[in-house]
C-alpha positions as CSV (number, residue, x, y, z in Angstrom):
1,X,52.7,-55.0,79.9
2,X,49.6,-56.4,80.8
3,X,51.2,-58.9,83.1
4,X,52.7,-56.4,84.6
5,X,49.8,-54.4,85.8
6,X,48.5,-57.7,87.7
7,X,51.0,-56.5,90.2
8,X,48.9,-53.2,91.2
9,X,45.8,-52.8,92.8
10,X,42.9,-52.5,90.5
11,X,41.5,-49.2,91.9
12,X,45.3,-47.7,91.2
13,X,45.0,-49.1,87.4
14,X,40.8,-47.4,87.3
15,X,42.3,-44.3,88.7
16,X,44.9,-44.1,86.4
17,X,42.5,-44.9,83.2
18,X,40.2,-41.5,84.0
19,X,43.3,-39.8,84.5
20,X,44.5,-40.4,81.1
21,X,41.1,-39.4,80.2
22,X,41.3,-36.0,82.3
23,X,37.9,-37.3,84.0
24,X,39.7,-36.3,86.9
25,X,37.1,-36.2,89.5
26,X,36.2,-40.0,88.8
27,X,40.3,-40.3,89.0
28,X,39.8,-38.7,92.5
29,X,37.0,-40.5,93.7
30,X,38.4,-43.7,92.6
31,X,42.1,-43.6,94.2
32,X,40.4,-42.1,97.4
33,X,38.7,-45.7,97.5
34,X,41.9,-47.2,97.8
35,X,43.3,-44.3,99.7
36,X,40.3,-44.8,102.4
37,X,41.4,-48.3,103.0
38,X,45.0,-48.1,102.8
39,X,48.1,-48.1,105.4
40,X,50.7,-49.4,103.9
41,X,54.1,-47.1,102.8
42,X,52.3,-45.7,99.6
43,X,49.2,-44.1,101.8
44,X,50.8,-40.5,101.3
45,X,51.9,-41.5,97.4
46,X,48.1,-42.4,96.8
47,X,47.1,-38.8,98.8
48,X,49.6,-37.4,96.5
49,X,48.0,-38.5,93.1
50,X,44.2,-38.1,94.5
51,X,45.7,-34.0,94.8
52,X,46.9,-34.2,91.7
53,X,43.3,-34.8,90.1
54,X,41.9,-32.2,91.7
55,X,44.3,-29.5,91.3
56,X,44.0,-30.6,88.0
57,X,40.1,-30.6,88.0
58,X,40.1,-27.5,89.7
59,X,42.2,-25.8,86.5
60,X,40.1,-27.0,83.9
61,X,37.1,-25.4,85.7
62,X,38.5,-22.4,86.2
63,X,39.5,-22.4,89.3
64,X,42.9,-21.2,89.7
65,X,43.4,-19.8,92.6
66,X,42.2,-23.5,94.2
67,X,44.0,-25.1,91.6
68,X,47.7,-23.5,92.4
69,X,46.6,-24.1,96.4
70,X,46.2,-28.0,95.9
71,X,49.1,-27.9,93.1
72,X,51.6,-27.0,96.0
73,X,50.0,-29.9,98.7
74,X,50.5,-32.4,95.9
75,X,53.7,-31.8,95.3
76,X,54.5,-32.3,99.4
77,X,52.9,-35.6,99.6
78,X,54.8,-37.0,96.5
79,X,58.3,-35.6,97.4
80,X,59.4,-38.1,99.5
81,X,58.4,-41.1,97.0
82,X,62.0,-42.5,94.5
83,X,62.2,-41.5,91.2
84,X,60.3,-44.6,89.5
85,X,57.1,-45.8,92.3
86,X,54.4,-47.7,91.8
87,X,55.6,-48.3,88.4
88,X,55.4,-44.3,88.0
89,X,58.3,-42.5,86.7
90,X,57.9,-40.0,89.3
91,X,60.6,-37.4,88.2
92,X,59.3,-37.0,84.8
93,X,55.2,-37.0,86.1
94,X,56.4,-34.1,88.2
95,X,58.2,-32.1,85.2
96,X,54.8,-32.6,82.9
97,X,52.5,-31.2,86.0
98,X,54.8,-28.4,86.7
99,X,55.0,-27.4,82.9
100,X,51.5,-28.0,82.8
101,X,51.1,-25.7,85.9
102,X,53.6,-23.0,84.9
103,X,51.4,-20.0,83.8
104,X,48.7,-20.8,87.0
105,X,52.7,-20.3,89.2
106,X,53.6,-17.4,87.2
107,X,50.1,-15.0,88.2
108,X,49.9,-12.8,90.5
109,X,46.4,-11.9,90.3
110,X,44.0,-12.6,92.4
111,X,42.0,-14.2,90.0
112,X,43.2,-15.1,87.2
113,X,42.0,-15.8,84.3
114,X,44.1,-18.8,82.9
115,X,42.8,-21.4,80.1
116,X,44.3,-25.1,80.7
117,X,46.7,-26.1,77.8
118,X,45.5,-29.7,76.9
119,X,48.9,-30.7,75.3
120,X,50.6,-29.9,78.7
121,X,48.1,-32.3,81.3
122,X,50.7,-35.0,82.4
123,X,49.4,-38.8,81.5
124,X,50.4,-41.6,83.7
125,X,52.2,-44.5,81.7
126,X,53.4,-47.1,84.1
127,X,56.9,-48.5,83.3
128,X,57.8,-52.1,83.3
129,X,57.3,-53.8,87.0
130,X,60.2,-53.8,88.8
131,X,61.6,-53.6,92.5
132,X,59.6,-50.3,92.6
133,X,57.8,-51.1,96.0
């Protein structure tokens, strides 16, 4: 699979290694690089995963009312992207966030206080290149 990843831009690949890490402000930081620079079809895909890190950053500190807010962005800039993108099994990424998100939908406090479940934060694993765009 090593090959394979020759194919994507190496700011995609650093991104996706603090991700998998849940460092996800350097995942942030890094994909809005690419983001910055970008214009090509995946702009809003990029925009998509760079809201993903922080709704997910702002969950683990506690911030859930910021967290759900960003959650629901996310989910719009993604939505138009095919099932498998970027080598990302898109369909499947957005099950494990939602699950992951599930108790943060479910509240209707104002604050609330909701603990993270680490078992539930999604992990990108890129499939196989393909005809993917």
């Amino acid at each position: 699979m090593a090959s394979d990843n020759e194919n994507y831009d190496p700011l995609y690949l650093a991104g996706i290694e603090h991700f998998n890490v849940c460092d996800f402000f350097e995942a942030h930081e890094t994909w809005e690089e690419l983001w910055t620079e970008y214009r090509g079809p995946g702009r809003k895909f990029y925009q998509g995963l760079i809201q993903v890190a922080v709704a997910l950053h702002h969950f683990g500190n506690g911030n859930i009312r910021g967290a759900r807010k960003v959650y629901l962005t996310s989910l719009n800039y993604l939505a138009d992207y095919p099932s498998l993108y970027m080598g990302l099994d898109l369909d499947t990424f957005r099950d494990q966030y939602k699950e992951c998100f599930a108790d943060v939908l479910a509240s209707e406090e104002e604050y609330p206080q909701i603990e993270i479940v680490p078992d539930l934060i999604p992990e990108i694993h890129l499939q196989p290149a393909e005809a993917d765009a």
